[in-house]
GUVOLUM-440882 format. One record per residue (C-alpha): residue in one letter; x, y, z. Coordinates in steps of 0.001 Angstrom, whole numbers. Layout:
<recs>
 r       u       v       w
 A       X       Y       Z
...
</recs>
This chain:
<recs>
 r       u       v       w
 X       0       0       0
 X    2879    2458     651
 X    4672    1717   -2447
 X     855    2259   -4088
 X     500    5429   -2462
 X    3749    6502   -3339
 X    3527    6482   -6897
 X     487    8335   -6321
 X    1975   11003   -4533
 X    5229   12015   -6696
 X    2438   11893   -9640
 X    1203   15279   -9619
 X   -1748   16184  -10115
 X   -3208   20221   -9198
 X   -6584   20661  -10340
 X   -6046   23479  -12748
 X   -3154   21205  -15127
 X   -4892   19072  -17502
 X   -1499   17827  -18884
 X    -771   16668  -15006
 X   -4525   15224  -14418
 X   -4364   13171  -17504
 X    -841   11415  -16169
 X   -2249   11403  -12392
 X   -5573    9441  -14448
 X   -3382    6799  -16142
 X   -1339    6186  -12647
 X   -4849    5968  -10504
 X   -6253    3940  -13551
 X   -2979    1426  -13713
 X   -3191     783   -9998
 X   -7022     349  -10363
 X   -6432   -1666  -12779
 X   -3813   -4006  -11258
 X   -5794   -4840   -8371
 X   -9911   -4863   -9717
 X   -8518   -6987  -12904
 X   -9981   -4396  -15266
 X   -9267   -1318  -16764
 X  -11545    1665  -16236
 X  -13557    3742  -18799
 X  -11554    7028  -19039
 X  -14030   10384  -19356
 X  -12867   13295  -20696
 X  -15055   16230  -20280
 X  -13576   20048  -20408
 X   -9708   18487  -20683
 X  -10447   16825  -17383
 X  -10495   13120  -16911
 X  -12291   11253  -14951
 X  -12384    7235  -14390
 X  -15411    4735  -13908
 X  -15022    1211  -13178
 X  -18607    -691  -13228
 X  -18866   -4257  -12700
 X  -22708   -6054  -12981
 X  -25541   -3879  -11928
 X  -24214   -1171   -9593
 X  -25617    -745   -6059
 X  -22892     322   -4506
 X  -21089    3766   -5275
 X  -17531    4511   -4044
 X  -16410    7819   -4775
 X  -12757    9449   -5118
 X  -10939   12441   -6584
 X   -7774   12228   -7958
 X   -7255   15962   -8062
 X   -5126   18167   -5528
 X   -4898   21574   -4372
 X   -1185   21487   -4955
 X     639   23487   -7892
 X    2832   21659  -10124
 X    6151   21595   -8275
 X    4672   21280   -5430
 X    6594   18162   -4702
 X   10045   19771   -4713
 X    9395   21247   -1862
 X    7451   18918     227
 X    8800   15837    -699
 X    7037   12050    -406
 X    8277   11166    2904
 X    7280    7964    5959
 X    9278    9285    8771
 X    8149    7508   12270
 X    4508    5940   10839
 X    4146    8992    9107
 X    3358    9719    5628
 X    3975   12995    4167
 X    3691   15194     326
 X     958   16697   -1583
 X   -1975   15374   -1588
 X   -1372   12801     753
 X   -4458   12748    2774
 X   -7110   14466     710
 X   -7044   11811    -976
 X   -4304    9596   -2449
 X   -4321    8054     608
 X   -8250    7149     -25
 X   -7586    5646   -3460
 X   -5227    3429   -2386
 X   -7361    2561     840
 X  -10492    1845   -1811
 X   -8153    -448   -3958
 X   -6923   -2665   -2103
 X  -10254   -3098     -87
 X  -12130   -4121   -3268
 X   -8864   -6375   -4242
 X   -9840   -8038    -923
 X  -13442   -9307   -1933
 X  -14834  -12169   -3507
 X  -16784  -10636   -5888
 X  -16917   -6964   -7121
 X  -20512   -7362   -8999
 X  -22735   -4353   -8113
 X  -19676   -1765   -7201
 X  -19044    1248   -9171
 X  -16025    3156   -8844
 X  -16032    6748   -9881
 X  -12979    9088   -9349
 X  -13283   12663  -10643
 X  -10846   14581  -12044
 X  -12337   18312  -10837
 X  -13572   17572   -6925
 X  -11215   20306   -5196
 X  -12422   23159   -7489
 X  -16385   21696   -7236
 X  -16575   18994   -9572
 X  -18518   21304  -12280
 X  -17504   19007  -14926
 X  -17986   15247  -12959
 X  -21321   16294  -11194
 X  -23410   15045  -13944
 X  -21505   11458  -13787
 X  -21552   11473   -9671
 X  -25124   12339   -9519
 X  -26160    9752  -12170
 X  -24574    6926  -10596
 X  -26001    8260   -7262
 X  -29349    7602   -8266
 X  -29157    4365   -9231
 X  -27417    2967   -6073
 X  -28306    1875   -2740
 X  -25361    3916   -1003
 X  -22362    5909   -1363
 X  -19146    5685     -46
 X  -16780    8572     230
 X  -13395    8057     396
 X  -12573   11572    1742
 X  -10067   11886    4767
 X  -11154   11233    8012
 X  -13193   13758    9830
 X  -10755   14119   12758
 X   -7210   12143   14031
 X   -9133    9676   15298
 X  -11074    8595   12360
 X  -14426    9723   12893
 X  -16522    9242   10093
 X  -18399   12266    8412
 X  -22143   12330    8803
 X  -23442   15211    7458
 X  -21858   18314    5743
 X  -22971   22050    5791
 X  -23876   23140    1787
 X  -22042   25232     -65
 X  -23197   28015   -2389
 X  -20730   30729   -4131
 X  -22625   34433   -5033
 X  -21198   37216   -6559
 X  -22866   40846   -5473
 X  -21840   43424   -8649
 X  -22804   47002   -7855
 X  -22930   49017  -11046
 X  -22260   52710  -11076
 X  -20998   55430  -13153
 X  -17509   56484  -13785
 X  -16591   60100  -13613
 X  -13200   62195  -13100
 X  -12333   61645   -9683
 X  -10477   65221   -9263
 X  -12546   67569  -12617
 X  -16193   66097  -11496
 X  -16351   63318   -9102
 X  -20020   64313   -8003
 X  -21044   63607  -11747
 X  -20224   59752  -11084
 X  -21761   57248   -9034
 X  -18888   55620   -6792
 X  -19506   51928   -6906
 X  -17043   51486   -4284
 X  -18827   53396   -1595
 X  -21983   51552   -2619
 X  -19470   47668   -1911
 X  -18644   49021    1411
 X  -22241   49076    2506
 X  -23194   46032     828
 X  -20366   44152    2939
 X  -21519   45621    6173
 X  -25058   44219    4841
 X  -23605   41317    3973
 X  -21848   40833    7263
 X  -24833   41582    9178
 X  -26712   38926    7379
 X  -24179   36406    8497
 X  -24424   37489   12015
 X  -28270   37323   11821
 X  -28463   33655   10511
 X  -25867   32632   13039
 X  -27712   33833   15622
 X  -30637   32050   14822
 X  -29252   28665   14224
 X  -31090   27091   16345
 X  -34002   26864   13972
 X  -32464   25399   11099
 X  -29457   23556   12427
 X  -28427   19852   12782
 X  -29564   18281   16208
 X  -27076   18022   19365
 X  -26383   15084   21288
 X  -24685   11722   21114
 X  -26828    8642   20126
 X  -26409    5408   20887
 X  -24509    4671   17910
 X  -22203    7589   18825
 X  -23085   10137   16265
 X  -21875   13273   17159
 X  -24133   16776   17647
 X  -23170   20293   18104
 X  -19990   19446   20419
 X  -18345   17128   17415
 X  -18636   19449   15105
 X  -16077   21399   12846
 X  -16389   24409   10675
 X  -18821   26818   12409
 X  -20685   24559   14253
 X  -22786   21771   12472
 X  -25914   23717   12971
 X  -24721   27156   12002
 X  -25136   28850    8925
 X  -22215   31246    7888
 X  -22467   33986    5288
 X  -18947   35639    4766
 X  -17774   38362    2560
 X  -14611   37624     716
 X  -13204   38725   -2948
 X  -13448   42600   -3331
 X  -12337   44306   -5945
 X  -13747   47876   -7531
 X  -12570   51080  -10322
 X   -9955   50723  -13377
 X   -7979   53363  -12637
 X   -6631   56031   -9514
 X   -8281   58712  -10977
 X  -11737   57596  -11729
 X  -15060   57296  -10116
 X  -15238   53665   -9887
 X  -17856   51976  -12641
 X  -18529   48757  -11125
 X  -17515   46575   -8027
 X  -17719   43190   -7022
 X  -17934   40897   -3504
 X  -17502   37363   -3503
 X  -19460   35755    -749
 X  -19700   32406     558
 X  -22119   31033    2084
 X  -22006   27541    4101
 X  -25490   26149    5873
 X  -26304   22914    7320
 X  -29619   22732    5506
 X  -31655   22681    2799
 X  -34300   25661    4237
 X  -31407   27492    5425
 X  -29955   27500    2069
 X  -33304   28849     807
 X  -33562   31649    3585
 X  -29816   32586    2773
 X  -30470   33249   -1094
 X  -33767   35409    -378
 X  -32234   37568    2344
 X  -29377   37670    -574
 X  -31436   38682   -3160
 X  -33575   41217   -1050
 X  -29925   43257    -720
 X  -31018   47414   -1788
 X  -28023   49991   -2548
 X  -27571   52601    -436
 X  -25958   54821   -2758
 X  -28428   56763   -5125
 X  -28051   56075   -8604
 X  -26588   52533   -8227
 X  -27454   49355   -8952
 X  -26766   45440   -7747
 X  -26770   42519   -9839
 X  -26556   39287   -7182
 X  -26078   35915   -9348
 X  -25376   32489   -7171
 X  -22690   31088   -9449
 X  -22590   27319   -7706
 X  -21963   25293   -4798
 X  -23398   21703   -3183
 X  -26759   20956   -1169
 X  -25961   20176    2462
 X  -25332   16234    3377
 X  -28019   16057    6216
 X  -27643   13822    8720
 X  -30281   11316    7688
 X  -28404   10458    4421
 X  -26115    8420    6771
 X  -28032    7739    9463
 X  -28246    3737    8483
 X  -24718    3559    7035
 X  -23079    4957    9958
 X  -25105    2451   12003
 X  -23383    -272    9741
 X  -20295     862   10393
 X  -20171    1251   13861
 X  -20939   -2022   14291
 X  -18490   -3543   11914
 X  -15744   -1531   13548
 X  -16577   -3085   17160
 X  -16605   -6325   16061
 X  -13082   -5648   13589
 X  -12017   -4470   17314
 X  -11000   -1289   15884
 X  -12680     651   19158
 X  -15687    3102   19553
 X  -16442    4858   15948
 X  -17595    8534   16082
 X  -19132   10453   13869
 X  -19206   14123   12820
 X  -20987   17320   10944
 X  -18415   19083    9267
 X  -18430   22173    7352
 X  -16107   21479    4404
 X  -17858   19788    1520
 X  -17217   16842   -1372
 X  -19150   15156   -3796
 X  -21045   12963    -210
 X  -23390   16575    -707
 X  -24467   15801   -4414
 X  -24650   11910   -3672
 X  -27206   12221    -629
 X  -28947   15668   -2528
 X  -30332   13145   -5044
 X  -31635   10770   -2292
 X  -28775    8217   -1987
 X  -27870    6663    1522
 X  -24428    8653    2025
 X  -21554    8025    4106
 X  -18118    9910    4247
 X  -15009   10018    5497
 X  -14065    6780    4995
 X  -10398    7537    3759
 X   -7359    7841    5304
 X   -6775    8759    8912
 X   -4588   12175    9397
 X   -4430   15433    8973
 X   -3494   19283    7598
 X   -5524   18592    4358
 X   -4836   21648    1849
 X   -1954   22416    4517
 X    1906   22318    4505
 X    1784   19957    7257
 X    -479   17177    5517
 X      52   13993    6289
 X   -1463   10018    6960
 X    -719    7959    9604
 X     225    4331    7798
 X    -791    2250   11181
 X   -4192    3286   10032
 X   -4338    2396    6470
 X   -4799   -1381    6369
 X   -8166    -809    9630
 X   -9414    1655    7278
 X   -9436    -808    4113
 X  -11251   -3607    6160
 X  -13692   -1394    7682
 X  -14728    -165    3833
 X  -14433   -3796    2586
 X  -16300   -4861    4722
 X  -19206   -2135    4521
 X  -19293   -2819    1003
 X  -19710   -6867    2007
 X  -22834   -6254    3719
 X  -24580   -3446    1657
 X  -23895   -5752   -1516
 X  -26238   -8729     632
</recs>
């Protein structure tokens, strides 16, 4: 598995390089290949390719990216590395890590009819062009597997996710001489400045009230995680945050136009809902301006009844693998577990490698947990496929 997840590793493969995905594609492929006994169907949509293995009548999805955040070069300076258990270099956890994990635990079974493998190409920058393909195979299956990273160093499981959506607010004003006539233009940049304070005070409202809309506390039986478990906000918390800003064309002009990136994160579907009409209902301050608000993407939340079942499943198979009590968590990062449960399929995530400082310099996997991790899935995979 190490020498597998090596090769992986020193194989490049940033989201934004085609040239380095479509190498990254044939390594992921080869090592698929070597251990299912087939080659996959390669999918190349936008320059970005994608790989499906499908064997019978698929009921059971596994999911994977093969895409990093990581530049090309990346590697020079953070090196593949196992120093003291401890795997290190781009892209190790999130989610090279995972693919190997996924392979060798479907090497490990007796049959493989009813699996479908999917792993995109596009996941880290939102999977615009494998959504289509991830939903589709979604709907036909009786549950999803994520091979994401773990949730925490302990290998929690991931539960449910907060959604995602991406707006841009664009103020339009007029451009004037800012030192002949400046009172002849409209400054679009004074008009941003209120919008962010609006836009800031809408996050602050919707946090406050997150009680209504938010994921439910406690600790179950099963030892699903509330409130207390929870990363990224809170699981029940909506966040609305300003971020990109940019206004004018030149030092001397009235600025034209301005824009403000916001994004927005909310653990469910109503409180996505709420977010876009208190969005929408956003009124300029400044007279003689005008905003144009456009949502330009993002995921539905994973709620936590998509893996309700699943996690049930697994607890139990980890207690009797002896691998201790298994927890799981809300989270408010997202993956492609949000578009497999928004189309109504049985979800559960975090099923990848155990580690941590994902899209950090310190990234890394602990190996002692790779080998658990790939009996727990195989075995999950066993007893959905009954």
């Amino acid at each position: 598995m190490l020498a597998d997840l090596e090769s992986l590793v020193r194989c490049e493969s940033y989201s934004a390089d085609h040239a380095a995905l479509a190498r990254s594609a044939e390594a992921v492929g080869a090592l698929g290949a070597r251990l299912l006994g087939t080659a996959p169907e390669s999918i190349v949509i936008d320059g970005v390719t994608h790989l499906r293995w499908v064997f019978g009548t698929p009921r059971v999805l596994l999911v994977g990216h093969h895409d990093t955040v990581w530049p090309t070069g990346s590697l020079e300076a953070r090196p593949w590395s196992v120093t003291a258990g401890i795997a290190r270099g781009p892209g190790v956890l999130d989610m090279k890590a995972g693919l190997v994990q996924m392979f060798h635990a479907l090497a490990s079974l007796r049959t493989l009819d009813g699996v479908c493998v999917l792993v995109n190409g596009d996941e880290e920058i939102g999977s615009p062009t494998s959504r289509e393909l991830i939903e589709e195979a979604a709907r036909g299956s009786a549950a999803a597997f994520v091979l994401e990273a773990s949730g925490d160093r302990d290998g929690a499981l991931k539960t449910a996710r907060k959604g995602s959506s991406r707006y841009e607010v664009t103020v339009h004003g007029r451009a004037a001489h800012a030192g002949l006539d400046p009172e002849k233009g409209v400054n679009a940049a004074v008009e941003a400045a209120h919008q962010v304070l609006a836009i800031a005070g809408i996050g602050a409202a919707v946090a406050g009230g997150a009680g209504s809309t938010g994921v439910p506390g406690g600790t179950g039986a099963t030892g699903v995680a509330g409130d207390s478990a929870a990363t990224g906000g809170g699981a029940g918390t909506s966040t609305v945050t300003p971020t990109l800003l940019s206004a004018g064309s030149t030092p001397n002009t009235v600025p034209a136009r301005a824009r403000i990136a916001v994004d927005v994160r909310v653990p469910t579907s109503a409180a996505q809902d709420h977010i876009d009409t208190l969005l929408r209902g956003l009124t300029p301050r400044t007279p003689g301006a005008r905003l144009e608000i456009q949502n330009i993407g993002g995921r539905p939340p994973m709620e936590p009844g998509a893996s309700a079942e699943l996690f049930a499943l697994a607890f139990r198979i980890a207690r009797e693998l002896g691998q201790g009590p298994l927890r799981g968590i809300a989270v408010g990062g997202v993956s492609d577990g949000n578009c497999t449960a928004a189309v109504g399929c049985p979800t559960l995530d975090g099923l990848g490698a155990v580690g941590a400082g994902d899209h950090a310099d310190d990234e890394y996997v602990e190996v002692a947990s790779m080998i658990p991790r790939s009996r727990l899935l195989a075995e999950l995979v066993t007893r959905t496929l009954r």
